[in-house]
C-alpha positions in Angstrom: -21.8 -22.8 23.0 -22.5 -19.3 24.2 -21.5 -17.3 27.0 -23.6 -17.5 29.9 -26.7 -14.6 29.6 -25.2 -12.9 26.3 -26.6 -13.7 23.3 -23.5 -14.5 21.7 -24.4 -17.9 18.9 -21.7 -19.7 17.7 -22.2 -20.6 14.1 -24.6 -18.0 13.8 -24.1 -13.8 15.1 -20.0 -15.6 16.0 -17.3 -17.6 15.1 -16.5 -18.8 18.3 -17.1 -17.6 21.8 -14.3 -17.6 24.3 -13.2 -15.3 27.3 -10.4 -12.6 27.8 -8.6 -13.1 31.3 -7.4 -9.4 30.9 -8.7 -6.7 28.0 -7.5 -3.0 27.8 -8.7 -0.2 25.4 -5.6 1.2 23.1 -7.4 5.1 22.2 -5.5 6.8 19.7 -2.2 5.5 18.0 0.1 6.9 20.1 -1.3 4.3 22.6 -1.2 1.4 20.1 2.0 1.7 18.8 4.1 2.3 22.0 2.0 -1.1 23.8 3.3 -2.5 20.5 6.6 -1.1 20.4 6.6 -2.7 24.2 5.3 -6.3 23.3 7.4 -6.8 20.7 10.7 -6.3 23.0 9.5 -8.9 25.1 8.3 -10.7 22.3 10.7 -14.2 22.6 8.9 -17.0 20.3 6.8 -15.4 17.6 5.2 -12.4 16.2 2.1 -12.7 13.6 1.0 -9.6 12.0 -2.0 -10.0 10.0 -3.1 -6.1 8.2 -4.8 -4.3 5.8 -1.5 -2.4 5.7 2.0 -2.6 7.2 4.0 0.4 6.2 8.0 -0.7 6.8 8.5 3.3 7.1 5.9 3.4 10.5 7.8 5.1 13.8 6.6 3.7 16.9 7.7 6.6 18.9 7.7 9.8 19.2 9.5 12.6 21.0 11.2 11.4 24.6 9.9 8.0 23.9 11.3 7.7 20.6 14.7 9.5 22.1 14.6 7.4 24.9 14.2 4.1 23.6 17.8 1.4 23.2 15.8 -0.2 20.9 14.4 1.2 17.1 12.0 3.1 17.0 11.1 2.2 12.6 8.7 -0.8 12.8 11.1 -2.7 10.2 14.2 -1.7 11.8 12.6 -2.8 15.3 11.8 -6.6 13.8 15.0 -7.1 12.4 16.8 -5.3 15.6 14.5 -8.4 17.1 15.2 -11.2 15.1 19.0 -10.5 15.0 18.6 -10.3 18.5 16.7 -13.6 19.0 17.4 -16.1 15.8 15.8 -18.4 17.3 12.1 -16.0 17.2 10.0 -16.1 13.9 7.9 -13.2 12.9 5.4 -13.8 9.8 3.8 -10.6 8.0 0.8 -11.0 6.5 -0.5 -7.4 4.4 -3.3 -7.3 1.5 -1.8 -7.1 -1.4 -3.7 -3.7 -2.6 -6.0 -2.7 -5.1 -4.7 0.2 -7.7 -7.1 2.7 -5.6 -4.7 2.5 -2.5 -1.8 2.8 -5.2 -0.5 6.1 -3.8 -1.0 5.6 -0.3 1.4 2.5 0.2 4.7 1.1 -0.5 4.7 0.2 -3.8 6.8 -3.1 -3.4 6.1 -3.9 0.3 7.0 -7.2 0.3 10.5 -7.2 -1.8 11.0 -3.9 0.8 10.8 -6.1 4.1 12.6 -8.8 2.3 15.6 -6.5 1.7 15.2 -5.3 5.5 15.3 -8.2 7.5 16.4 -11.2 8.3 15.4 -14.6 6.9 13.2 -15.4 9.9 10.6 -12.0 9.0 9.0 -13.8 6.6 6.5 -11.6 4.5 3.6 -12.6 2.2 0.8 -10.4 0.3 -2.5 -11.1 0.7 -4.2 -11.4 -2.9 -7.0 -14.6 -2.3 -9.7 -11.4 -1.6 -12.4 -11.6 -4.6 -12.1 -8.2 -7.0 -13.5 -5.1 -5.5 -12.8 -6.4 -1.5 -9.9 -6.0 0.8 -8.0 -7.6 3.9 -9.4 -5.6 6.4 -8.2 -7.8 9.5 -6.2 -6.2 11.7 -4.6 -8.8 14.3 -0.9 -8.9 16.3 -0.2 -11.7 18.0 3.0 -11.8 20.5 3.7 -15.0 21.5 0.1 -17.0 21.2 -0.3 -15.0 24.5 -1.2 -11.1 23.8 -3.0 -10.2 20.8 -3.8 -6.7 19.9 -7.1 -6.2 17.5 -9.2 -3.0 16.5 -8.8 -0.8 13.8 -5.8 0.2 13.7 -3.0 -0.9 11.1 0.8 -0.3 11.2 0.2 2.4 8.8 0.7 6.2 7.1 -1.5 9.3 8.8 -2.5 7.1 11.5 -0.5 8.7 14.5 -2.0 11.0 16.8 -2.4 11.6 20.4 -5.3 11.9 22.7 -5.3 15.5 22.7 -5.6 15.6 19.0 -3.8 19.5 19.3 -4.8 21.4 16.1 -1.2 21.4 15.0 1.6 18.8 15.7 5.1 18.4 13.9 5.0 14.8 15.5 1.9 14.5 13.2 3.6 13.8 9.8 3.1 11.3 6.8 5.2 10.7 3.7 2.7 13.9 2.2 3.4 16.8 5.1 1.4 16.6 8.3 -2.1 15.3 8.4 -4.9 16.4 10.7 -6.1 15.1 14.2 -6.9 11.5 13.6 -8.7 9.1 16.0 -8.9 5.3 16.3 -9.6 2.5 19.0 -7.5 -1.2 19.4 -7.8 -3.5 22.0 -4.9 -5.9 23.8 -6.0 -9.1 25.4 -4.7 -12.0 27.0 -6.0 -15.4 28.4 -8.2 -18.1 26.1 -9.2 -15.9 23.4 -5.7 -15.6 22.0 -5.4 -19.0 21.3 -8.4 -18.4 18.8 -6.6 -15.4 17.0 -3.5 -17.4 17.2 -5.6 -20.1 14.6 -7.4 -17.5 12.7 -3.8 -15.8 11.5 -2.1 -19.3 10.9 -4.9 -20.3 8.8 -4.6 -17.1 6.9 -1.1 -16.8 6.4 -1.5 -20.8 5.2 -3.8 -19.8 2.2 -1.2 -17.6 0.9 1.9 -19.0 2.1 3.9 -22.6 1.2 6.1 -22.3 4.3 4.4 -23.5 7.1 4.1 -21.3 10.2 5.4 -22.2 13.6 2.5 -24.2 15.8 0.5 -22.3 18.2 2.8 -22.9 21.9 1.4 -25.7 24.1 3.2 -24.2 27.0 1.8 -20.1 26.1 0.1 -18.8 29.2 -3.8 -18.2 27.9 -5.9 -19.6 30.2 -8.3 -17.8 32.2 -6.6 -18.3 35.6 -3.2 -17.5 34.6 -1.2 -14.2 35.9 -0.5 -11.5 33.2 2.2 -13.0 30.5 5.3 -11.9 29.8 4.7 -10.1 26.3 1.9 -8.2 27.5 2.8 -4.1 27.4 3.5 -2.8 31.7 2.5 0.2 30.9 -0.7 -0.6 30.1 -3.0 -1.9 32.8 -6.0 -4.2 32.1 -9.5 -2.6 32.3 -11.3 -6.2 32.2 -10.5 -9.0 34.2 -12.3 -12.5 33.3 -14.6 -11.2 30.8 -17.0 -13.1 28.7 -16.0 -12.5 24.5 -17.1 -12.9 21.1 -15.0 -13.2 17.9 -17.6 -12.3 14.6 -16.2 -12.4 11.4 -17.1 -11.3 7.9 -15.1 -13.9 5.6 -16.0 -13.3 1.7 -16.3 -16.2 -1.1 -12.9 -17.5 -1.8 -11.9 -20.2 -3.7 -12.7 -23.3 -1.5 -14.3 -20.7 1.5 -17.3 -20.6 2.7 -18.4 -17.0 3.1 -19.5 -16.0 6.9 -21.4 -13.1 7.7 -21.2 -13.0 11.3 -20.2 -9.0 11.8 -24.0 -8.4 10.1 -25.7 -10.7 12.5 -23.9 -9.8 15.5 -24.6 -6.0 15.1 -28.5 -6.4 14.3 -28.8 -8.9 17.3 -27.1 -6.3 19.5 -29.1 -3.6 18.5 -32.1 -5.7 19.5 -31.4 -5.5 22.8 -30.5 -1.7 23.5 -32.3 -0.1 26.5 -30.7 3.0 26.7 -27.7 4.2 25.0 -26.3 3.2 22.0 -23.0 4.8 21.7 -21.1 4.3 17.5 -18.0 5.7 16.6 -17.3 4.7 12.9 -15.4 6.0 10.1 -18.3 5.0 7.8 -22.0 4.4 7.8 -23.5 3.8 4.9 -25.9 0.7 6.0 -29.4 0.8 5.9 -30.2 -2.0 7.2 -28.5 -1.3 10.2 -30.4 2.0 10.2 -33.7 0.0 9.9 -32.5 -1.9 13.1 -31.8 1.2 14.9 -34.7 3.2 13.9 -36.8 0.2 14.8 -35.2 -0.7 18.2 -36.3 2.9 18.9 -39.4 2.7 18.0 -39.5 -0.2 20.6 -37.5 1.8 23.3 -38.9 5.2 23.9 -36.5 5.8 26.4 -33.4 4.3 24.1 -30.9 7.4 22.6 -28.4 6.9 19.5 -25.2 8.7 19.7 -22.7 8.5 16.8 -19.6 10.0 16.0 -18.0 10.1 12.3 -15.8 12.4 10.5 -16.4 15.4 9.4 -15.4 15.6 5.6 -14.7 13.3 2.6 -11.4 11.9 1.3 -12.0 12.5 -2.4 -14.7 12.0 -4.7 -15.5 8.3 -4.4 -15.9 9.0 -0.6 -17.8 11.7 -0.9 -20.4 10.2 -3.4 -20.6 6.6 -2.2 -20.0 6.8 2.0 -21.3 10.6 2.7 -24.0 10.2 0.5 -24.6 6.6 2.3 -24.8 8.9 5.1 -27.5 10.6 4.4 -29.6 8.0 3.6 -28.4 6.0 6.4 -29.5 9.6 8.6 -32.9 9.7 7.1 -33.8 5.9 7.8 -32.5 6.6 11.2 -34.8 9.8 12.2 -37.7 8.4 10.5 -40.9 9.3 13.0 -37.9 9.6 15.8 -37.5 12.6 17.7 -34.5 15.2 16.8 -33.9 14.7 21.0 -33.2 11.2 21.1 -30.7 11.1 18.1 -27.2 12.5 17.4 -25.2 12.1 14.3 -21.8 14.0 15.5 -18.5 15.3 13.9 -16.0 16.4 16.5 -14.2 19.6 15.6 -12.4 22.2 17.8 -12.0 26.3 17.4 -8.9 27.3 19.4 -8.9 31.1 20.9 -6.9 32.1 17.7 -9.8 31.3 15.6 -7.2 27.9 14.4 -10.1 24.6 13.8 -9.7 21.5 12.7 -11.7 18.1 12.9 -10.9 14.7 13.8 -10.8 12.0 11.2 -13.1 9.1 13.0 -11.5 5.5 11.8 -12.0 4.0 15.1 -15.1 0.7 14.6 -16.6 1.1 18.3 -20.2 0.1 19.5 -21.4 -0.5 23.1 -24.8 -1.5 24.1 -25.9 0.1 27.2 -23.3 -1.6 30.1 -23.5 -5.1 28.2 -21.4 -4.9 25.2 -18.5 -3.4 23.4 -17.7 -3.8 20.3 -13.6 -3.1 19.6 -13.4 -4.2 15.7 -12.3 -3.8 12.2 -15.8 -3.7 10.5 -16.8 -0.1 9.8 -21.1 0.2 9.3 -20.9 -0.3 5.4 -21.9 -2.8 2.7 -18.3 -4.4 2.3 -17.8 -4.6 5.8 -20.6 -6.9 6.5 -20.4 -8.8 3.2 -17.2 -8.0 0.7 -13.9 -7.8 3.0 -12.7 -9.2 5.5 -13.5 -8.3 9.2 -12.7 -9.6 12.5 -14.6 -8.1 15.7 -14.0 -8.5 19.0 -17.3 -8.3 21.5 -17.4 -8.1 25.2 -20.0 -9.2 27.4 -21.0 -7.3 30.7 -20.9 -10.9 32.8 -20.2 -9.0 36.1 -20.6 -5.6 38.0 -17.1 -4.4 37.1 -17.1 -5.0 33.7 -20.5 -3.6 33.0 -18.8 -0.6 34.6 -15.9 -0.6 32.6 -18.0 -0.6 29.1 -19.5 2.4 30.7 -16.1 3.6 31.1 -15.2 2.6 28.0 -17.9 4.5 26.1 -17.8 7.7 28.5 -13.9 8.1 28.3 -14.4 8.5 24.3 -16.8 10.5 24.5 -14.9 12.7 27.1 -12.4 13.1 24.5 -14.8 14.2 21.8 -16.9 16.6 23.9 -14.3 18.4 25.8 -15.2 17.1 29.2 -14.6 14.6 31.8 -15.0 11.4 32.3 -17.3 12.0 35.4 -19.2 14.7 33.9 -20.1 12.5 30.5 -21.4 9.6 32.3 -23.7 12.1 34.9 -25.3 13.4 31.1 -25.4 10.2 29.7 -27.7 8.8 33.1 -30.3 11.4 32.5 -33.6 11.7 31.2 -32.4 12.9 27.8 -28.5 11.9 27.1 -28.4 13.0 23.7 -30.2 15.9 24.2 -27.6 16.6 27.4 -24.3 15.7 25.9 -24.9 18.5 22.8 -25.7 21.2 25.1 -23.0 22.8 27.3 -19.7 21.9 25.7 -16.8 24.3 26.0 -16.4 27.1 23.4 -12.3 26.0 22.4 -12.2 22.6 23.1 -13.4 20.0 21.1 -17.1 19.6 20.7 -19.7 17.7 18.6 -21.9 18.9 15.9 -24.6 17.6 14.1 -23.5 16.6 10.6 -25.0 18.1 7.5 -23.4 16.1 5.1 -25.6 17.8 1.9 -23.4 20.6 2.2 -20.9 18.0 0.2 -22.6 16.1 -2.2 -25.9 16.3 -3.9 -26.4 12.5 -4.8 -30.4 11.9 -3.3 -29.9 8.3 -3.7 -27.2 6.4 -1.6 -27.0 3.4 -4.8 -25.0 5.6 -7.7 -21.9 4.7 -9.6 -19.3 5.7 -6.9 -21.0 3.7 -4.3 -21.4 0.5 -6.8 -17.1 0.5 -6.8 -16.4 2.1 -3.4 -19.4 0.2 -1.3 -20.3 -2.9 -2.9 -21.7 -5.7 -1.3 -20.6 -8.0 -4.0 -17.6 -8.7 -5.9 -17.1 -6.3 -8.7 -16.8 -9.1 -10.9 -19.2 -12.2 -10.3 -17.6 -15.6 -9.4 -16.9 -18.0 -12.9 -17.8 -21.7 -13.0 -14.9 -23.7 -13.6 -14.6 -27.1 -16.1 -15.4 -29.2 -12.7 -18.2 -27.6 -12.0 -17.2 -25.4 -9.2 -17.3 -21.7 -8.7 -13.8 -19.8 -9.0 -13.9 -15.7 -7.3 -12.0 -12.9 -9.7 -9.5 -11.7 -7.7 -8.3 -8.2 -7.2 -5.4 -7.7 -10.0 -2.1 -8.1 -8.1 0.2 -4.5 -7.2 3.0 -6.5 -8.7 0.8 -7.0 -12.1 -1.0 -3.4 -12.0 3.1 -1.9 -11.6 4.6 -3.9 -14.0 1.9 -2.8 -16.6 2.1 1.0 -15.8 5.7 0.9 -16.4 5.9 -0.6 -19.5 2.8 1.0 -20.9 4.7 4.8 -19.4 7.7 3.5 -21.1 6.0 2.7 -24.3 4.0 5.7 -24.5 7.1 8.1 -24.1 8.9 6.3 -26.8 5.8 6.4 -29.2 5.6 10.2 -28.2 9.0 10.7 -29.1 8.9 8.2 -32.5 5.6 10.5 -33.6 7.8 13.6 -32.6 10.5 13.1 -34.6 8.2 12.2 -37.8 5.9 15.3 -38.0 8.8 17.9 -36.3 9.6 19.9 -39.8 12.8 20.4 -39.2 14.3 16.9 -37.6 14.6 14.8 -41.5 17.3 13.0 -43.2 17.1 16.0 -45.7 16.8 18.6 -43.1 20.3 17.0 -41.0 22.7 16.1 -44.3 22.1 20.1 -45.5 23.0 21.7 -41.4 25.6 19.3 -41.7 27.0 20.1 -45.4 27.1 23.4 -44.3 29.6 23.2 -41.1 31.8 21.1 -43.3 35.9 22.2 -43.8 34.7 24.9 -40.5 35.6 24.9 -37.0 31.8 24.3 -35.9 32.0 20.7 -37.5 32.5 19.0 -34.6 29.8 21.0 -32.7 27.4 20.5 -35.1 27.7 16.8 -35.3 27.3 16.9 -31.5 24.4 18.6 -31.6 22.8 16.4 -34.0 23.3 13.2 -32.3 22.7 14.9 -28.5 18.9 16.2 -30.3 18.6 13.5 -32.3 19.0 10.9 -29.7 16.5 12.6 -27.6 14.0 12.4 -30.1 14.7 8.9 -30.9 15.7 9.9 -34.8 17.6 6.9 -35.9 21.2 6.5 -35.1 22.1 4.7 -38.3 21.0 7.3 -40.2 22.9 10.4 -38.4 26.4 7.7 -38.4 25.6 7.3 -42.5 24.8 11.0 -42.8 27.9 11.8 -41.3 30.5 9.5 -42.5 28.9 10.2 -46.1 29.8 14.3 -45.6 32.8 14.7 -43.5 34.5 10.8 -45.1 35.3 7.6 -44.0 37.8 8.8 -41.7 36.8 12.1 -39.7 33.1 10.8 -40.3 33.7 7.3 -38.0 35.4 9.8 -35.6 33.0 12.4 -35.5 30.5 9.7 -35.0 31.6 7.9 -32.3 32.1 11.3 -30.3 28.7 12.5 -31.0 27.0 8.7 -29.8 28.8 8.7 -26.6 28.0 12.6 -25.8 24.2 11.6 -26.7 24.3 8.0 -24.6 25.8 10.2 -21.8 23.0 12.4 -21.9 20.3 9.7 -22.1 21.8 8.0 -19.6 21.4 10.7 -17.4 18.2 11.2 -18.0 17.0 7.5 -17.3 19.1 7.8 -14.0 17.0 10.9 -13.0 13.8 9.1 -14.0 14.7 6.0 -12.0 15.6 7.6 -9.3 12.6 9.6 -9.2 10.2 6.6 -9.7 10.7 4.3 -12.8 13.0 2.0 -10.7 10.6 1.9 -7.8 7.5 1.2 -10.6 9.5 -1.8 -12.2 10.6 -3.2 -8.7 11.9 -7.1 -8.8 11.7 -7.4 -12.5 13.8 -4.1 -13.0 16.3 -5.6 -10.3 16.4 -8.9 -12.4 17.3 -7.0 -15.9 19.8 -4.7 -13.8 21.6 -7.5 -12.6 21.8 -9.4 -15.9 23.2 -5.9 -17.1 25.6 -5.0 -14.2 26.9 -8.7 -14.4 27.8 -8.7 -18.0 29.0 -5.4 -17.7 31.3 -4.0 -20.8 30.8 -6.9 -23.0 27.2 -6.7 -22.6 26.8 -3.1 -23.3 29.4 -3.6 -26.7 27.4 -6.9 -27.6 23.8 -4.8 -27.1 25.0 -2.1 -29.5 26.3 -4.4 -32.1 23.4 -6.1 -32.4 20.0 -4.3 -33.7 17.4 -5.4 -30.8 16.3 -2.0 -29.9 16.3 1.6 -30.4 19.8 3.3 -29.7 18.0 6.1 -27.2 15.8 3.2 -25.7 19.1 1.3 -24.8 20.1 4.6 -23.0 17.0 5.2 -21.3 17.1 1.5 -19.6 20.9 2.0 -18.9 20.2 4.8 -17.0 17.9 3.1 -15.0 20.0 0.6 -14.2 23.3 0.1 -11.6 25.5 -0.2 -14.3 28.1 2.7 -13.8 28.6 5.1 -16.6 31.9 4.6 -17.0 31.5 0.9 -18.0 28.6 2.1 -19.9 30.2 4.5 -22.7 33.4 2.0 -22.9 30.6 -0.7 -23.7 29.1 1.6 -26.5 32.3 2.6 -27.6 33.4 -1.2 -28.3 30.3 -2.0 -29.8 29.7 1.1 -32.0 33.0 2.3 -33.3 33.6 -0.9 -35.4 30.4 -0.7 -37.1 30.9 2.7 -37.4 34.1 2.4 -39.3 31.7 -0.4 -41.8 28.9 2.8 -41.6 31.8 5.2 -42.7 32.6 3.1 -45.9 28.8 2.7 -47.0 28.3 6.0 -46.3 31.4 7.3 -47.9 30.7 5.0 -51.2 27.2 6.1 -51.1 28.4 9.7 -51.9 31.0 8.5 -54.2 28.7 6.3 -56.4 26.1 10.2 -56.7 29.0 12.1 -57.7 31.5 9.8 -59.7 29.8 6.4 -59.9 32.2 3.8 -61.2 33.4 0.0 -60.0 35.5 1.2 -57.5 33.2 2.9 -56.1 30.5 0.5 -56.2 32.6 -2.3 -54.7 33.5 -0.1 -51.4 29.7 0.1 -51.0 29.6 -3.9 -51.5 32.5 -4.4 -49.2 30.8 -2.1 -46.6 28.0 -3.6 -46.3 29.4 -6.8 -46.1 31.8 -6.3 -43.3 28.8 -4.5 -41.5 27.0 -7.9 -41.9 30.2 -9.4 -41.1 30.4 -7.6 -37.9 26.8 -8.2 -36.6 27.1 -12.0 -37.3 30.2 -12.1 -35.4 29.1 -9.8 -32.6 26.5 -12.4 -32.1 29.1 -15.4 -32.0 31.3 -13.5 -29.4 28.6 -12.8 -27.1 26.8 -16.3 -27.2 30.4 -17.8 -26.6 31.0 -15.2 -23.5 27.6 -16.0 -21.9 28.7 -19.8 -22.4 31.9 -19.6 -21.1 30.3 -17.6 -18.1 28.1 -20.1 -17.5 30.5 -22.8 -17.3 32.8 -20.6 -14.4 29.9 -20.3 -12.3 28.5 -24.4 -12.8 32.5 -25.0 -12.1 32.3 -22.1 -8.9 29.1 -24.3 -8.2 30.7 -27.5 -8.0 33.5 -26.4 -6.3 31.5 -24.9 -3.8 29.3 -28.5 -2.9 
């Protein structure tokens, strides 16, 4: 089936073709997210949220809005505000569960986050069926199986701007300070084609999920006759009435999946049948072969003119090197035997008065063809968007007078915004002889204007394949597909954030305590010899107990032994005051540790170990004193280590230190005597002497053994309460 005139092939260039019975361009963020914040209040059934990310932390609105607003203005506040509201609504959230290069950008444990913040009808899965090296790229919100909102935009950090883009903005701020002027481009529609998004995010959230999602509303008002529904956003009028769509999709190999490549064919069939302007705003293009089919189409087309708009400057080093150097490959294909006149490849950038400039970050995926087509979409022009990711576009077809006009519009309003002038005054240029040539010249000296990019000013790669480009832009999984025992051919997926977090905290963890082991082996001055003489000397003076504090509290930090500092001690000051001593300096030194893992989980280690931190803090908080005392009787790990973990832990101190005091003092008191006979037996060996070292050791031993009984007897005894509790209970 295909629309009547496009050249929209199902199967082929589509995935399906259907039609929108109203369509309006969202520009800029602020324009997304308060149609959003809208549609979700009159959201009543269900909400599907289908993203590359979705950032729990997002405000909706801003200033009067925001103050103005009965209802919250925090994305994750707003969907449980709404599903305490409405028990009966269900809201699924579907986000990519990210590769380790997006590590610092996003919530570290987003779906354990919205788990804690909502309700138990938000239900939240992470996307991780993408092979290695791609990404969910999707960007879909269905309201109802009646509105759906699609584009490039994701509920997300730094993506908040308005159509103004002003230089500076307070309003303008991400978890790292504020951000400059960013744009972007989303789409809400209603009628038919919503009933196809509404299948394409169940069948998503269905390969990652075991609960099934609600089924798509018999009763949802999506046909093409039907009067605007109740979820769509007031403030927001339609632009297109009844208009002829497209859905293409890029859909890599997974598991059982045929891969799809629709995005590719779409764009190179709609470049094929340009007449006049082809207008691109993009955050990337690195394509050639969609170079090749421009540069050919205007080869065709003398009177055809290229416009595109891109940012200005790269995001780090595999940006620069992969994408900008894409770029100028991409530029050169392009211009090849084409006149300068009839091409523009544009930043736009502003210089206030003041001599203040800044330059708008393009992430907007936007094409239109002449008055035909517009593409609104999540496919930027690169390798892994036709190929690698996963892409959903939405295409519009001119099929009457008014909404040919209104792709005009479409295209003229942006490129109002990016030139500094009006609406009226971009689409007079853009009707004459020489568009591109007329829409550089002219532009206001302090508003925002375009300018050709000369992207060699950042890198000086001269070939567009490279290293950075082979992980940042791949058109292939990083890793090949393996055959399986049966025959068929499994994907490598991308390593999951839970796995990649898990392992960076335990391998941080391991390399500070292996830094701190090595440390206290080649630091002269921290040895058994170098200890037993500073002690000898502060024995029978006030400073004893100072010293022996200051021992354990330096000692302990470096992960020096605490046997040997209790048997150093009790062996110099006796088996009385040595015990003592002792037990005063190991609870100054677990305070202090303690501290210092509270300040490190605080600061990030709890957030790094997420769930399975949770699980061993719960064990720990449950279990309280007698699990501290039965830890420190029994030798399982490293006396600092064990203060570190507390630290990072709810247990309160309190319970902490009475824990180590019941578990250490004992064996202590058995350390004193070993340690004590252990002097004797150097300076006047004799039976008696010898058998208190015996008898030491043996209630030492004694004490472990039974340690071990008491706490395997306490967990069993637990564990019956609570089968009992259980019981009682059912």
């Amino acid at each position: 089936m295909s629309a009547s005139g496009s050249i929209f092939k199902e199967g082929e260039n589509c995935w399906v073709t259907s039609q929108a019975s109203y369509a309006a361009p969202l520009i800029d963020c602020a324009n997304y997210y308060q149609a959003l914040h809208e549609a979700i209040l009159n959201a009543k059934h269900s909400i599907f949220i289908v993203g590359w990310d979705i950032d729990s932390r997002i405000r909706l609105l801003r200033g009067e809005d925001e103050e103005q607003s009965d209802a919250p203005s925090v994305v994750s506040d707003l969907l449980a505000w709404k599903a305490e509201q409405n028990p009966d609504i269900r809201i699924y959230l579907l986000r990519w569960d990210s590769s380790v290069a997006f590590f610092a950008q996003r919530e570290m444990w987003a779906k354990e986050v919205w788990d804690e913040k909502t309700p138990d009808n938000v239900r939240t899965e992470l996307d991780d069926t993408i092979p290695m090296g791609g990404s969910q790229h999707q960007k879909i919100i269905v309201i109802d199986d009646e509105v759906v909102f699609s584009g490039g935009m994701d509920i997300s950090t730094n993506r908040w701007d308005t159509r103004d883009h002003p230089i500076q903005s307070s309003k303008r701020e991400g978890p790292d300070g504020t951000y400059s002027p960013l744009h972007d481009v989303q789409i809400v529609s209603a009628g038919p084609v919503v009933k196809q998004f509404s299948e394409l995010v169940r069948w998503r959230w269905l390969r990652v999920a075991e609960e099934n999602p609600v089924a798509i509303r018999e009763s949802a008002k999506n046909h093409i006759d039907d009067p605007l529904p109740a979820s769509w956003p007031k403030h927001y009028s339609p632009w297109f009435e009844k208009v002829d769509c497209a859905l293409a999709r890029t859909i890599p190999f997974m598991d059982d999946v045929e891969p799809v490549q629709e995005v590719r064919h779409m764009l190179l069939d709609l470049i094929s049948q340009a007449e006049q302007v082809i207008y691109i705003e993009n955050q990337f293009t690195s394509r050639q072969e969609i170079a090749k089919a421009l540069n050919l189409r205007l080869k065709q087309k003398p009177d055809l003119n290229v416009i595109i708009v891109s940012s200005y400057e790269p995001k780090g080093k595999f940006e620069c090197e992969a994408f900008w150097a894409g770029r100028i490959a991409f530029k050169k294909i392009l211009e090849e035997g084409i006149s300068e006149h009839r091409i523009v490849m544009s930043y736009s950038s502003i210089t206030d008065e003041y001599g203040r400039h800044a330059s708008k970050r393009i992430h907007s995926k936007v094409m239109t063809i002449d008055d035909k087509y517009l593409v609104i979409g999540s496919s930027n022009i690169s390798n892994r968007s036709m190929s690698l990711d996963t892409e959903i576009d939405m295409v519009l077809y001119g099929n009457n007078p008014t909404n040919c006009k209104n792709i005009s519009r479409v295209r003229d309003d942006l490129l109002a915004e990016h030139t500094g002038r009006s609406v009226n005054d971009v689409s007079s240029l853009l009707t004459s002889q020489q568009p591109a040539r007329a829409l550089m010249e002219g532009q206001l000296a302090h508003g925002y204007v375009l300018t050709q990019i000369r992207d060699e000013i950042f890198t000086e790669q001269v070939s567009a394949k490279n290293f950075f480009s082979s992980l940042s832009d791949p058109e292939e999984p990083l890793i090949p597909p393996l055959p399986t025992p049966g025959g068929s051919i499994m994907p490598i997926r991308n390593p999951r954030r839970r796995t990649i977090m898990i392992g960076i905290g335990v391998l941080t963890i391991a390399v500070l305590a292996a830094l701190l082991l090595t440390a206290s082996h080649f630091i002269p001055w921290l040895s058994t010899n170098n200890i037993n003489a500073f002690l000898e000397e502060s024995r029978g003076t006030y400073f004893a107990l100072p010293t022996v504090l200051l021992v354990y509290v330096v000692g302990g930090f470096f992960f020096f032994p605490v046997t040997v500092m209790s048997l150093a001690v009790s062996a110099i000051f006796g088996p009385i005051w040595g015990p003592l001593y002792g037990i005063i300096g190991a609870l100054l030194s677990s305070a202090c540790m303690f501290a210092i893992g509270k300040l490190g989980g605080n600061a990030g280690l709890r957030k790094i170990g997420g769930p399975k931190v949770e699980a061993v803090d719960k064990k720990l908080k449950s279990s309280g004193i007698v699990g501290v005392a039965a830890i420190r009787m029994l030798p399982i790990a490293p006396f600092s280590l064990v203060n570190l973990v507390a630290g990072i832990s709810s247990i309160g101190i309190l319970q902490f230190l009475i824990g180590t005091f019941l578990g250490m003092f004992p064996p202590m008191i058995a350390k004193g005597l070993v340690g004590d006979s252990i002097t004797q037996i150097f300076r006047h060996p004799s039976p008696e002497t010898i058998s208190y070292l015996v008898g030491g050791i043996i209630l030492w031993g004694l004490m472990i053994w039974g340690s071990q009984k008491l706490a395997k007897r306490y967990q069993e005894r637990k564990q019956s309460q609570k089968s009992k509790a259980d019981e009682c209970v059912a």
